[in-house]
C-alpha positions as CSV (number, residue, x, y, z in Angstrom):
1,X,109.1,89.5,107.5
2,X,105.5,89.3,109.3
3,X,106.3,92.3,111.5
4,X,102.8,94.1,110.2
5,X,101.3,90.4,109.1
6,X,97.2,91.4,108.9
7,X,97.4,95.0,110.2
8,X,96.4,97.7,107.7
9,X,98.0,100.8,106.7
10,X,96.8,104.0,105.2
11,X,99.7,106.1,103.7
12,X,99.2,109.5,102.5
13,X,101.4,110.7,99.8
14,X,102.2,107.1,99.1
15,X,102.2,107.5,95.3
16,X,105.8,107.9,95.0
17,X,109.2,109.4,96.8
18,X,109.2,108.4,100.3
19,X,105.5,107.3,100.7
20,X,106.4,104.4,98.1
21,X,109.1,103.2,100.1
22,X,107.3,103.3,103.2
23,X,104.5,101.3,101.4
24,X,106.7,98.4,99.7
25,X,108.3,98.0,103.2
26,X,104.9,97.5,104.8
27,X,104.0,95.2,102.0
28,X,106.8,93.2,102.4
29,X,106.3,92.9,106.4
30,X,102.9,91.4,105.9
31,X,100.4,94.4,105.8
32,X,97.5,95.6,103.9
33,X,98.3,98.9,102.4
34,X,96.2,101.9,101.6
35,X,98.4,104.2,98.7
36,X,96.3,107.6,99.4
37,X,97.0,110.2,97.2
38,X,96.2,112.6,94.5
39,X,98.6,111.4,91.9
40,X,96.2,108.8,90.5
41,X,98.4,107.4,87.6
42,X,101.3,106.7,89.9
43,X,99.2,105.2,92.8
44,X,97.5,103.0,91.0
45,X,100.9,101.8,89.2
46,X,102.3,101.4,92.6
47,X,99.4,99.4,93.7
48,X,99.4,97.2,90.7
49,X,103.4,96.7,91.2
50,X,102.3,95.4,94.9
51,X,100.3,93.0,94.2
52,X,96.7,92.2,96.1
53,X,97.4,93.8,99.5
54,X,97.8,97.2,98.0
55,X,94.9,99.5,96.8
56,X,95.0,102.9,95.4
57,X,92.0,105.7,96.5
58,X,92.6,109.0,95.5
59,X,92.6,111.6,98.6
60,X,92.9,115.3,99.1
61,X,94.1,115.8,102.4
62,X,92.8,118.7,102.7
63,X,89.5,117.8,102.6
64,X,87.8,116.3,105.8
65,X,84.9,114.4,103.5
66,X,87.7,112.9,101.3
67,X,89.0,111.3,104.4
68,X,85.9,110.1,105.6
69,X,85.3,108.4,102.2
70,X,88.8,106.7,102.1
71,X,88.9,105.2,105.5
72,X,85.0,104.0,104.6
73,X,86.3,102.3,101.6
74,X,89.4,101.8,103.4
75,X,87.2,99.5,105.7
76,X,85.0,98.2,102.9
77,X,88.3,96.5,101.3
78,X,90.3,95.5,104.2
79,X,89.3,96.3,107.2
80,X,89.1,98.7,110.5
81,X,92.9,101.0,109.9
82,X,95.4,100.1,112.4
83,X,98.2,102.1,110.9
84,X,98.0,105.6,109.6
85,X,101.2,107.4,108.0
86,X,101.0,111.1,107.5
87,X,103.6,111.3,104.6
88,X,102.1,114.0,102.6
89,X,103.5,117.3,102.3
90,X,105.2,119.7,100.5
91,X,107.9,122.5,101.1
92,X,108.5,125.5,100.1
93,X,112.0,127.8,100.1
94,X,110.5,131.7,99.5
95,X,111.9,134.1,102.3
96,X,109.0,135.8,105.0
97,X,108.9,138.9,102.2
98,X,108.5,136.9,99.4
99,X,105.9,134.1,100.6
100,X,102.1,135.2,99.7
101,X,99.2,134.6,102.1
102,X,97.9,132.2,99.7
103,X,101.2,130.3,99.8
104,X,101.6,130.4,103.3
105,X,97.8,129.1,104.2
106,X,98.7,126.3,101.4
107,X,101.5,125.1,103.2
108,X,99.7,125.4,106.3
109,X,96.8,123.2,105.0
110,X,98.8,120.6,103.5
111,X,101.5,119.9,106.1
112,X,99.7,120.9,109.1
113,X,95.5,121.2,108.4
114,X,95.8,117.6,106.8
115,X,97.3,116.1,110.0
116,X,94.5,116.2,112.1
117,X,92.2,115.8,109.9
118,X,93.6,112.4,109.4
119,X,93.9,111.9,113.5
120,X,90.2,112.9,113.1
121,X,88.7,111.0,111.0
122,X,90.9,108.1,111.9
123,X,90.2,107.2,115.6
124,X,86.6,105.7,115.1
125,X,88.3,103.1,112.7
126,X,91.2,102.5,115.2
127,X,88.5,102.2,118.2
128,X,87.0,99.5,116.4
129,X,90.4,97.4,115.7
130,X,90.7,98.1,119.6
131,X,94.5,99.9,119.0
132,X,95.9,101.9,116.7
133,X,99.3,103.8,115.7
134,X,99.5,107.2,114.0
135,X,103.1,108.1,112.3
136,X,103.2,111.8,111.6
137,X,106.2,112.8,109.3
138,X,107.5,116.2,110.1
139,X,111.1,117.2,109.8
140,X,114.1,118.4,111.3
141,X,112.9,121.6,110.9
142,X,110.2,120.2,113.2
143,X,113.1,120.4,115.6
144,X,115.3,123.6,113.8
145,X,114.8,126.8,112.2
146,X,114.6,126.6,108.2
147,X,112.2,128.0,105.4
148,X,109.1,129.9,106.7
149,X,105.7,127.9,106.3
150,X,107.8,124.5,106.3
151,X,109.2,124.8,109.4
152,X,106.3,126.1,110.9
153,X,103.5,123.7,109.9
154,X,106.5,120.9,111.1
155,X,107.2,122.3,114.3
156,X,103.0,121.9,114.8
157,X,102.8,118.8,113.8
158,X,105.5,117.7,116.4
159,X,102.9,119.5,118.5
160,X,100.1,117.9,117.1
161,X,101.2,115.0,118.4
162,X,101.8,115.1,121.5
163,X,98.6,116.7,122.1
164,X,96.9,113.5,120.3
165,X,99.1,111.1,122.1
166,X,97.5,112.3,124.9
167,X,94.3,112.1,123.9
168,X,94.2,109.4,122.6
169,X,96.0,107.1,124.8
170,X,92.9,105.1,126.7
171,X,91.9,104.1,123.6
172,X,95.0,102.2,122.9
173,X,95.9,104.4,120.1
174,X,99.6,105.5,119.9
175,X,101.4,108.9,118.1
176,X,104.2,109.7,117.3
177,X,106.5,111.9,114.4
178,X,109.5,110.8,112.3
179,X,112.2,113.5,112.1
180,X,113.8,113.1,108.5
181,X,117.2,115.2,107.6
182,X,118.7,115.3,104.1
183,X,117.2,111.9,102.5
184,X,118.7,110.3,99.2
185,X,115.9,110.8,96.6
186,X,115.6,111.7,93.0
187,X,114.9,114.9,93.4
188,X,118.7,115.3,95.2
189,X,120.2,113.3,92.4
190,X,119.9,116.5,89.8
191,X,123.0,118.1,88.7
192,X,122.2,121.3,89.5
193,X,121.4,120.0,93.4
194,X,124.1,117.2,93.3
195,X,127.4,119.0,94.0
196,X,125.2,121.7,96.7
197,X,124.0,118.5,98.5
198,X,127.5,116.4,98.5
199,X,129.1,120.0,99.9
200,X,126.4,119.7,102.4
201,X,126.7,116.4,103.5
202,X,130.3,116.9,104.6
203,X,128.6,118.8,107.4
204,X,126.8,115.5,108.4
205,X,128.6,113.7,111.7
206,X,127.9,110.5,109.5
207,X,129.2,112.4,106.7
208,X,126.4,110.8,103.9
209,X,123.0,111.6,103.6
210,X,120.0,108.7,104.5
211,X,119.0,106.1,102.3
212,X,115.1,106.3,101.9
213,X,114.8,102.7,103.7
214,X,116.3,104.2,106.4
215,X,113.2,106.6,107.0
216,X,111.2,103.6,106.6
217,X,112.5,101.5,108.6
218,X,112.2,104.3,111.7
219,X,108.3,104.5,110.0
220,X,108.2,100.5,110.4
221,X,108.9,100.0,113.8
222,X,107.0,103.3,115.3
223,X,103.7,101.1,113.2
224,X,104.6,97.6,115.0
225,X,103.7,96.5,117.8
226,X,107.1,96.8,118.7
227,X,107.2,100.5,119.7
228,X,103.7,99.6,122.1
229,X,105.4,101.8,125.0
230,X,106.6,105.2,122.5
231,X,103.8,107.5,122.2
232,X,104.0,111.2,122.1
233,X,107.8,111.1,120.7
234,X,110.0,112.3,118.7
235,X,112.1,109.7,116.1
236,X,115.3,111.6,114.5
237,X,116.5,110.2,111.3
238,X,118.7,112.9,110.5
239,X,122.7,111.7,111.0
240,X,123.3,113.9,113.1
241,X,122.7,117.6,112.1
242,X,120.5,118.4,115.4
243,X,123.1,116.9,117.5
244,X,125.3,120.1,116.9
């Protein structure tokens, strides 16, 4: 407990799946929590399940003047942002002939675009709490070759931020990515994903796949003060897999 006691935390994508557990974690540890996202009905559950520290604002991540209007009312309700969490993305499985240009730019603006717009608009915020530390999620296949569009908007937002760490250094602000593998959600649960995913998992070194918390807890420590001498890194969460 107390580990983020008064810092505060924008999380994109926080609505639900991941981003929710990375926001009850930072609840519980003592932050003020920013649940940015465009699923309004679920964020604003969320936020009401979390009590006072947690506010919902709608955001398009897409959209540079979205993100300069939640980190305004970002500051308006808690404060300058210490912590930002790029959580939101989405994937995408087509092959290289079947993927559209529309598609692929859609990917590319989500996972990648959104990223620095976030570092962007951001750092003024973080200059003003004096410090700062920016969690970007990217993947494995930040690290590994998978599905076209996902693995390249990951791979460039492991680039992303290194180039940011370094920027950003003498102002006290820290970046880093998260690495996820094969993470227990609902969305594995299905029937018609369960037995492909249990095959998989054999395959693992650990031979499971990762409790959500145990993303979190990697997100946790990389937004603490904890990590003040990791910038520019990568954090694997994956069991394993890129050991091979």
């Amino acid at each position: 407990m107390g580990r983020l006691t008064d810092k505060v935390a924008i999380i994109t994508g926080g609505a639900r799946g991941m981003g929710a557990t990375h926001a009850r974690l930072f609840i519980n540890e003592g932050a003020k929590v920013i649940i940015a996202d465009i699923l309004e009905q679920e964020g604003q559950a969320l936020a009401k399940e979390l009590g006072e520290n947690a506010t919902f604002f709608k955001l398009d991540v897409t959209k540079a003047t979205n993100w300069e209007e939640v980190i305004s009312a970002t500051e308006k309700t808690f404060g300058p942002v210490n912590i930002l969490v790029n959580n939101a993305g989405i994937t995408m499985s087509k092959s290289i002939e079947e993927t559209s240009e529309e598609e692929y730019r859609r990917i590319i603006d989500i996972n990648q675009v959104s990223v620095f717009l976030g570092i962007k608009a951001v750092i003024p915020s973080m200059k003003k709490a004096n410090s700062g530390s920016i969690v970007n999620i990217s993947s494995i296949n930040g690290l590994v070759g998978g599905a076209v569009g996902y693995t390249d908007s990951k791979f460039a937002v492991r680039g992303l931020t290194k180039a940011a760490a370094l920027g950003l250094s003498h102002y006290g602000i820290r970046v880093n990515s998260v690495h996820p593998g094969v993470i227990e959600t609902p969305m594995i649960k299905q029937e018609d994903s369960k037995d492909a995913i249990e095959e998989f998992a054999k395959y693992i070194p650990v031979k499971r796949v990762a409790k959500p918390e145990e993303v979190s807890n990697m997100v946790l420590y990389l937004a603490s003060d904890e990590s003040s001498y990791s910038t520019g890194s990568e954090f694997v969460v994956d069991g394993g897999i890129t050991a091979h």
